[in-house]
DSSP file (Angstrom, degrees, kcal/mol; ACC not computed):
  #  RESIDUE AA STRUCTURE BP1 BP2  ACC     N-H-->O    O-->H-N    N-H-->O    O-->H-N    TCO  KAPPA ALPHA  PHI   PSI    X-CA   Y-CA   Z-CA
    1    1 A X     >        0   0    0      0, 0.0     4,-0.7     0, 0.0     5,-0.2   0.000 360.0 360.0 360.0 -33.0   -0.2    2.0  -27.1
    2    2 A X  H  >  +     0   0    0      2,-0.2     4,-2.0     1,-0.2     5,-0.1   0.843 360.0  50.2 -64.8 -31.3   -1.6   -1.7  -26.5
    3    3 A X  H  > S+     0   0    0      3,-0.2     4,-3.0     2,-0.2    -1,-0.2   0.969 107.9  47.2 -43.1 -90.1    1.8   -2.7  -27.8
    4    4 A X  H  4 S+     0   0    0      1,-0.2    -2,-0.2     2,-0.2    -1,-0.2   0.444 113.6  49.5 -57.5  -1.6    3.7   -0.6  -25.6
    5    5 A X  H  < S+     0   0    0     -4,-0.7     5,-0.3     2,-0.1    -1,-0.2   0.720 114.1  50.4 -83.5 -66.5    1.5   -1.8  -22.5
    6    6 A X  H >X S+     0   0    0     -4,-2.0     3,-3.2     1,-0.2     4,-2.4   0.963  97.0  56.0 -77.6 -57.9    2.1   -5.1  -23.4
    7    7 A X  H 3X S+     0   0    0     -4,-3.0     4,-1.4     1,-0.3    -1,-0.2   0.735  98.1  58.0 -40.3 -50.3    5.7   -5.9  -24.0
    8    8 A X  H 34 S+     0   0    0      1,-0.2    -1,-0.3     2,-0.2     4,-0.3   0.678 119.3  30.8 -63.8 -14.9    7.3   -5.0  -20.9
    9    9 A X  H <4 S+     0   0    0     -3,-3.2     4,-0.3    -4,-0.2    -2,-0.2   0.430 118.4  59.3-129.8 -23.2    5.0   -7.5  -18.8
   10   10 A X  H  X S+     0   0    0     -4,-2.4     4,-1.5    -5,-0.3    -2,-0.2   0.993 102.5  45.0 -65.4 -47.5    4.8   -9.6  -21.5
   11   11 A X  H  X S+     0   0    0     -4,-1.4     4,-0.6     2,-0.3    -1,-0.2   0.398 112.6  53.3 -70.2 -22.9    8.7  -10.4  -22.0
   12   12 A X  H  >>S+     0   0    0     -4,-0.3     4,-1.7     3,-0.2     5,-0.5   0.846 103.8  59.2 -84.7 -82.4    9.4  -11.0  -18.1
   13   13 A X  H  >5S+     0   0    0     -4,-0.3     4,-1.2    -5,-0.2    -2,-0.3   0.596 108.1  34.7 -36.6 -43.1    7.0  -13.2  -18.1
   14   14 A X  H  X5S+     0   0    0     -4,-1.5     4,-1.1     2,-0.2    -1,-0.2   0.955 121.9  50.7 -40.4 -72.2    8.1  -15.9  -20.8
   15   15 A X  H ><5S+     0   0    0     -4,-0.6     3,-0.7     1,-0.2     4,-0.4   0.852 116.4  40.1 -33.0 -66.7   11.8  -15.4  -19.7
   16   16 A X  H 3<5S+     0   0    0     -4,-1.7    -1,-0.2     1,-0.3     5,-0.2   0.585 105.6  56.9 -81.7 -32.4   11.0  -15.8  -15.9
   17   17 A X  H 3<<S+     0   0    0     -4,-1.2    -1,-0.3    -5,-0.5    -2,-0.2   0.715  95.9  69.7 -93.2  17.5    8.5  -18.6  -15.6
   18   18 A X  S << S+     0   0    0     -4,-1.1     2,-0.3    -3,-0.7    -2,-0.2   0.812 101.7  63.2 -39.2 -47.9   11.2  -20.8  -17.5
   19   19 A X  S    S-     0   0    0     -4,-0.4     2,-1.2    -3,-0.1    -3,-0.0  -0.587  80.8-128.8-113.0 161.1   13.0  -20.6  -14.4
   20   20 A X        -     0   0    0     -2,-0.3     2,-0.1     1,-0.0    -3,-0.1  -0.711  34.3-149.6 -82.8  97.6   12.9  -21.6  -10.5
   21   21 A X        -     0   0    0     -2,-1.2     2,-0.4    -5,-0.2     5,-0.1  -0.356  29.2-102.2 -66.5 149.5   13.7  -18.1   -8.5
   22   22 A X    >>  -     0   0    0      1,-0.1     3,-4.5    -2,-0.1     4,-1.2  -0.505  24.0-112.5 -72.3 136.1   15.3  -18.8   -5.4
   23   23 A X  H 3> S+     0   0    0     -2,-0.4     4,-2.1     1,-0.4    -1,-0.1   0.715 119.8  52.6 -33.5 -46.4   13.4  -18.7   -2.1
   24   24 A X  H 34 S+     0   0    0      1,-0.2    -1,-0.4     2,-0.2    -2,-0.1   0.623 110.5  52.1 -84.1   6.3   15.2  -15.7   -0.6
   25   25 A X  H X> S+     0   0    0     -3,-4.5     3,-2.6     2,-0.2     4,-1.6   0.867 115.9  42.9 -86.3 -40.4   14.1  -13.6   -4.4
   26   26 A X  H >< S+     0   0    0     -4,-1.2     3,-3.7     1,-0.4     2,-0.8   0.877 110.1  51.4 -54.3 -69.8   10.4  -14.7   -3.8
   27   27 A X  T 3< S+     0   0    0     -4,-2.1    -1,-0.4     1,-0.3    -2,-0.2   0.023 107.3  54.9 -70.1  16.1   10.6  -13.9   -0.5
   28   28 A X  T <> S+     0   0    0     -3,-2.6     4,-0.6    -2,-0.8    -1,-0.3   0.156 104.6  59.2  62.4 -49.8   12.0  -10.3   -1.7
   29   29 A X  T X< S+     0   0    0     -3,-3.7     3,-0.6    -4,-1.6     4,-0.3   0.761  85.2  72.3 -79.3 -38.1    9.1   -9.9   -3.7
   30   30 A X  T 34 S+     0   0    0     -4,-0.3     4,-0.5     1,-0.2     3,-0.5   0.767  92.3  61.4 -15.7 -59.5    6.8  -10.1   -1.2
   31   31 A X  T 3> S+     0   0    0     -5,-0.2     4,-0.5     1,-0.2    -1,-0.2   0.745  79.9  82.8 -77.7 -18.9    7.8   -7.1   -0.2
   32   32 A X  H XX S+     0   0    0     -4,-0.6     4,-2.2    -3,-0.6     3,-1.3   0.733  85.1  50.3  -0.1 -85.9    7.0   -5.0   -3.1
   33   33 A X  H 3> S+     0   0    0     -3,-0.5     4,-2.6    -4,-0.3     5,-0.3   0.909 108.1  56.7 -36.1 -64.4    3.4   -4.1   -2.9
   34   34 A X  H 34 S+     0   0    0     -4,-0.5    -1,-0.2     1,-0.2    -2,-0.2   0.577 107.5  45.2   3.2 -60.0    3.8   -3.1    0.3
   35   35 A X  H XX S+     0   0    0     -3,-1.3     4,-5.8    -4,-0.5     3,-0.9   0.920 109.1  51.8 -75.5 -67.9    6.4   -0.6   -0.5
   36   36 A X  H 3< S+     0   0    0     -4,-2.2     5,-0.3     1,-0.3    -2,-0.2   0.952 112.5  53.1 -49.1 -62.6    4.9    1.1   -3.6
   37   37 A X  T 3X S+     0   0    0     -4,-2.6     4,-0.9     1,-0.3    -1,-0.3   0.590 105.1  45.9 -75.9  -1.8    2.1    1.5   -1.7
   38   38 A X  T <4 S+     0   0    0     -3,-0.9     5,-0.5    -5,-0.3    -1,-0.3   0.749 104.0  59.2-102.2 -47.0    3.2    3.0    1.0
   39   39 A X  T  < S+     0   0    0     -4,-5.8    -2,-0.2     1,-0.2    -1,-0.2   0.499 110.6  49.9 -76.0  38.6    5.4    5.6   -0.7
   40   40 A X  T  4 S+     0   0    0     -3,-0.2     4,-0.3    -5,-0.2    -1,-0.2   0.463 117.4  37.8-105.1 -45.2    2.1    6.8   -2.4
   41   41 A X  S >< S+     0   0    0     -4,-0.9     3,-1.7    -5,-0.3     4,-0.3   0.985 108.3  54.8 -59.4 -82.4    0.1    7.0    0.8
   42   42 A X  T 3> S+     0   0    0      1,-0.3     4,-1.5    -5,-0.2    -1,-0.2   0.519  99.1  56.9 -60.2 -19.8    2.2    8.3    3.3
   43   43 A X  H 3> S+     0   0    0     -5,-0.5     4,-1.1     2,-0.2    -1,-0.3   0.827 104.3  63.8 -59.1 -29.0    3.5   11.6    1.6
   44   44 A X  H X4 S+     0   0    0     -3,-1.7     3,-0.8    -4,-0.3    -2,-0.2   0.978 100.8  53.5 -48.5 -63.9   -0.5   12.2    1.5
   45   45 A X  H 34 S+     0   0    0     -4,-0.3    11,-0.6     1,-0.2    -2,-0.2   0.936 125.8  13.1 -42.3 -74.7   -0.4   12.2    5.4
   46   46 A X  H 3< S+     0   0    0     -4,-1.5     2,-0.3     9,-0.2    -1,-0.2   0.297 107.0  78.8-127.4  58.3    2.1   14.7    6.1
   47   47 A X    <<  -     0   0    0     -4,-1.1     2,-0.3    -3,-0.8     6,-0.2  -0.765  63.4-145.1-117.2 150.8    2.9   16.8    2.9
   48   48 A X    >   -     0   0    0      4,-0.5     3,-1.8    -2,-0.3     8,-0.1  -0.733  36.6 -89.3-116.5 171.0    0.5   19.5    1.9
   49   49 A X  T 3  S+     0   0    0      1,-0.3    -1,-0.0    -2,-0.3    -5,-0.0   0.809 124.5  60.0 -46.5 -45.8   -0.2   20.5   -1.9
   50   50 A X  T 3  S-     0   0    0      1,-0.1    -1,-0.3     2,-0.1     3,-0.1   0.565 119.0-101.5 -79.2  -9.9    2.5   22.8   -1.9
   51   51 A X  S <  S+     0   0    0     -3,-1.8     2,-0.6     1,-0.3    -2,-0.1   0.272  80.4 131.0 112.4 -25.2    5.7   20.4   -1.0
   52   52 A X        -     0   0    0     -5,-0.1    -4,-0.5     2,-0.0     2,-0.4  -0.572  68.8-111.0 -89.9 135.6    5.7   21.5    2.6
   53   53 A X        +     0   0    0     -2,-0.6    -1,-0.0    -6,-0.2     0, 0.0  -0.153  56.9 139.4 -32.4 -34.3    5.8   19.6    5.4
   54   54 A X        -     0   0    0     -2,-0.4    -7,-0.1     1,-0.2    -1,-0.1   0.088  51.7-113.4-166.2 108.6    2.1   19.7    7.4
   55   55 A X        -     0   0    0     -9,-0.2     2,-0.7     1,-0.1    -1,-0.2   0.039  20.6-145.3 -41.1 138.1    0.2   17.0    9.1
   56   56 A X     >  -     0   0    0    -11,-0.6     4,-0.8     1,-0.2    -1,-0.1  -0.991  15.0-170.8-113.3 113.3   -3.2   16.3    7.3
   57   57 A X  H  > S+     0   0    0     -2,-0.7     4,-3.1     2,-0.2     5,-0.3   0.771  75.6  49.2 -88.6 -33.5   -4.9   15.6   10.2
   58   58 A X  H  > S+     0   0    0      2,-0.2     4,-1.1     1,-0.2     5,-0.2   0.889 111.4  57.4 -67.9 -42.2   -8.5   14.1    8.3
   59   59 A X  H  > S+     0   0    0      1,-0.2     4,-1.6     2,-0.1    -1,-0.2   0.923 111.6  35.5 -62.8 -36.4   -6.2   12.0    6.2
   60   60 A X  H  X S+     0   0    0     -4,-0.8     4,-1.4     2,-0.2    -2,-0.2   0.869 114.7  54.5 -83.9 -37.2   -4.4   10.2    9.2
   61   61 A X  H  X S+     0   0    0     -4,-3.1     4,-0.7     1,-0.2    -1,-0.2   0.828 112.8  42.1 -77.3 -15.7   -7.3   10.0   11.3
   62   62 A X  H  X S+     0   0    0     -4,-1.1     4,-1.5    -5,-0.3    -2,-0.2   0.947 114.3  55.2 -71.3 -38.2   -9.4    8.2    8.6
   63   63 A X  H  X S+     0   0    0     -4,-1.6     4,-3.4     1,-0.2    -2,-0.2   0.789  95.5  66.1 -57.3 -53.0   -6.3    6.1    7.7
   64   64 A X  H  X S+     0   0    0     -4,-1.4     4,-1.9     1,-0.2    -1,-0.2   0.976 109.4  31.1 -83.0 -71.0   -5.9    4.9   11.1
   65   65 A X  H  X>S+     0   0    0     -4,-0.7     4,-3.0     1,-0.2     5,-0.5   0.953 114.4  59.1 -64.7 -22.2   -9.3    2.7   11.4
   66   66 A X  H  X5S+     0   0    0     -4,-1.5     4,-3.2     1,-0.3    -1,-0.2   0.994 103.1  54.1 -50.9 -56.5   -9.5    1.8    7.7
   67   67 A X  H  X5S+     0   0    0     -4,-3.4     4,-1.3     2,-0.2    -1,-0.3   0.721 116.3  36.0 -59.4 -13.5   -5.8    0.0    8.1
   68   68 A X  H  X>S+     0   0    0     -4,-1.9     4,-2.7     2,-0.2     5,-0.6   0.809 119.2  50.6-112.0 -44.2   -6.9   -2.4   11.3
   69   69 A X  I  X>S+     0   0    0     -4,-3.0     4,-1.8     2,-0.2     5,-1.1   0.957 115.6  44.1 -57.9 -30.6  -10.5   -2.8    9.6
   70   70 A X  I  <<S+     0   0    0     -4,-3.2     4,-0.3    -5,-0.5    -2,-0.2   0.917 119.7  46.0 -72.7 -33.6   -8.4   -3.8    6.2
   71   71 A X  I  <5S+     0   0    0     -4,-1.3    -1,-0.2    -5,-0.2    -2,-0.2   0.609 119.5  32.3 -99.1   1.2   -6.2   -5.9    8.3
   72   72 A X  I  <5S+     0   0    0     -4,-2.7    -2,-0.2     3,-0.1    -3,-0.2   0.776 129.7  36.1-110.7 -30.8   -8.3   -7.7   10.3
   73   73 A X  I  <<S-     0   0    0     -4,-1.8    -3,-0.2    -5,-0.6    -2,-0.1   0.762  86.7-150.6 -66.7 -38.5  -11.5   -8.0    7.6
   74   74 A X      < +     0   0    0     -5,-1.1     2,-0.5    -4,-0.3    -4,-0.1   0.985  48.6 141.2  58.9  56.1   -8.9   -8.4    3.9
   75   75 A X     >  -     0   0    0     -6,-0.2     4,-0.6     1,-0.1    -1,-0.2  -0.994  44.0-171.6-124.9 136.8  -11.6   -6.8    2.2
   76   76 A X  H  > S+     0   0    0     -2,-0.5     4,-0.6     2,-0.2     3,-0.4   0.909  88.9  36.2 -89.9 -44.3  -10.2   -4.3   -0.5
   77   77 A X  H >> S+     0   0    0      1,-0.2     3,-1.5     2,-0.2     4,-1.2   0.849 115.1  54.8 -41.0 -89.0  -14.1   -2.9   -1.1
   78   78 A X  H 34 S+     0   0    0      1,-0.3     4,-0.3     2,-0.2    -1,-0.2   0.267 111.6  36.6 -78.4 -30.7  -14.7   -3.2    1.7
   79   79 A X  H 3< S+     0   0    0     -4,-0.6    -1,-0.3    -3,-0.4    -2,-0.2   0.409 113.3  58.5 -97.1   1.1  -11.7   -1.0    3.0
   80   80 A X  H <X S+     0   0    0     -3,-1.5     4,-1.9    -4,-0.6    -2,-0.2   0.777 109.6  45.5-100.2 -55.5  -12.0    1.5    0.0
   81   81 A X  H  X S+     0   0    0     -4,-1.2     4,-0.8    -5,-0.3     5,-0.3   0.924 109.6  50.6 -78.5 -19.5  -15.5    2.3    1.0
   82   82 A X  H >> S+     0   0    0     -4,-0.3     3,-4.0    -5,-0.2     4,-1.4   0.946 112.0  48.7 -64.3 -73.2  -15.0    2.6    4.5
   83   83 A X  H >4 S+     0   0    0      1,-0.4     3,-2.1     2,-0.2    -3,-0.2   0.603 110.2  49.8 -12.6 -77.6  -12.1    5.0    3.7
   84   84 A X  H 3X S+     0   0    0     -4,-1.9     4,-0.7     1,-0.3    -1,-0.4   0.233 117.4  47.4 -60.1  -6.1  -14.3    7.3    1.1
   85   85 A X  H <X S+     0   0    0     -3,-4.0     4,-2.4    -4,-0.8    -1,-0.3   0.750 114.2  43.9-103.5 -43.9  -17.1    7.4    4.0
   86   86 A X  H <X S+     0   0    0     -3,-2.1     4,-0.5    -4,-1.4    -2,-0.2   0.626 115.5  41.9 -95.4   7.1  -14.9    8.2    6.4
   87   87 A X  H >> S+     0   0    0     -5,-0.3     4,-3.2     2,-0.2     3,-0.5   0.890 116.3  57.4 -83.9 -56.9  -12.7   11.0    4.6
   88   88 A X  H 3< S+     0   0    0     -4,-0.7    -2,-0.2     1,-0.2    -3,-0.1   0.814 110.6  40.6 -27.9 -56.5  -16.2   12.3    3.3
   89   89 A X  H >< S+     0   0    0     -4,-2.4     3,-1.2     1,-0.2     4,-0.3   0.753 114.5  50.3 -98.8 -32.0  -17.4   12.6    6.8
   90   90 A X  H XX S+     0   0    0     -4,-0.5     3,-3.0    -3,-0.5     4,-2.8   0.871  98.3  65.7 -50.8 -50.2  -14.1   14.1    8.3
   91   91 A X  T 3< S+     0   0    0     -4,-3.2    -1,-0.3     1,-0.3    -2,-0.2   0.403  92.2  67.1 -66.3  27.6  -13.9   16.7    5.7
   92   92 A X  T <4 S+     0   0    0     -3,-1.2    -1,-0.3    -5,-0.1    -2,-0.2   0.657 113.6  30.9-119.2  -8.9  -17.3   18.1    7.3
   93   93 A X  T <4        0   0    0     -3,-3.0    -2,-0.2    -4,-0.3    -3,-0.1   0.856 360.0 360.0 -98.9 -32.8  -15.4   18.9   10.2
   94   94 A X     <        0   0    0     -4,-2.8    -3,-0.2   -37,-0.0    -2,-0.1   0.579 360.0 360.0 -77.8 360.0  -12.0   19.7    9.5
């Protein structure tokens, strides 16, 4: 399994830092994280277990101060425990 783990991130890597990617790939690249993470989140918001459409109102109203504390602090703890306190503390009303 360590194998199969390893080879895919391994083999890019050799191959790729040999060369200089061009400015408009980096800057391409950038956008990645970004991306991933947002099509994991945002179905959270307003999908329910079952596939159907329906605002999760606890999720979005935690969401909302975590992202401006995450973007104005950059702390990834820091924004991870805030969440989990403040989903925890939602779910005691909704």
């Amino acid at each position: 399994m360590g194998i199969v783990t390893f080879l895919p991130r391994f083999f890019p890597m050799v191959f790729l830092s040999r060369w200089a990617l061009p400015e408009k790939i980096k800057k391409g690249l950038e956008y990645f994280p970004i991306s991933i993470l947002s099509s994991i989140v945002f179905p959270l918001f307003f999908f329910n277990g079952e596939g159907r459409m329906e605002i999760q109102p606890h999720l979005l109203l935690s969401s909302i101060p975590v992202f401006l504390f995450a973007w104005k602090v950059k702390s990834l703890w820091g924004s991870v425990l805030l969440g989990m306190a403040i989903y925890w503390g939602l779910g005691w009303i909704f």
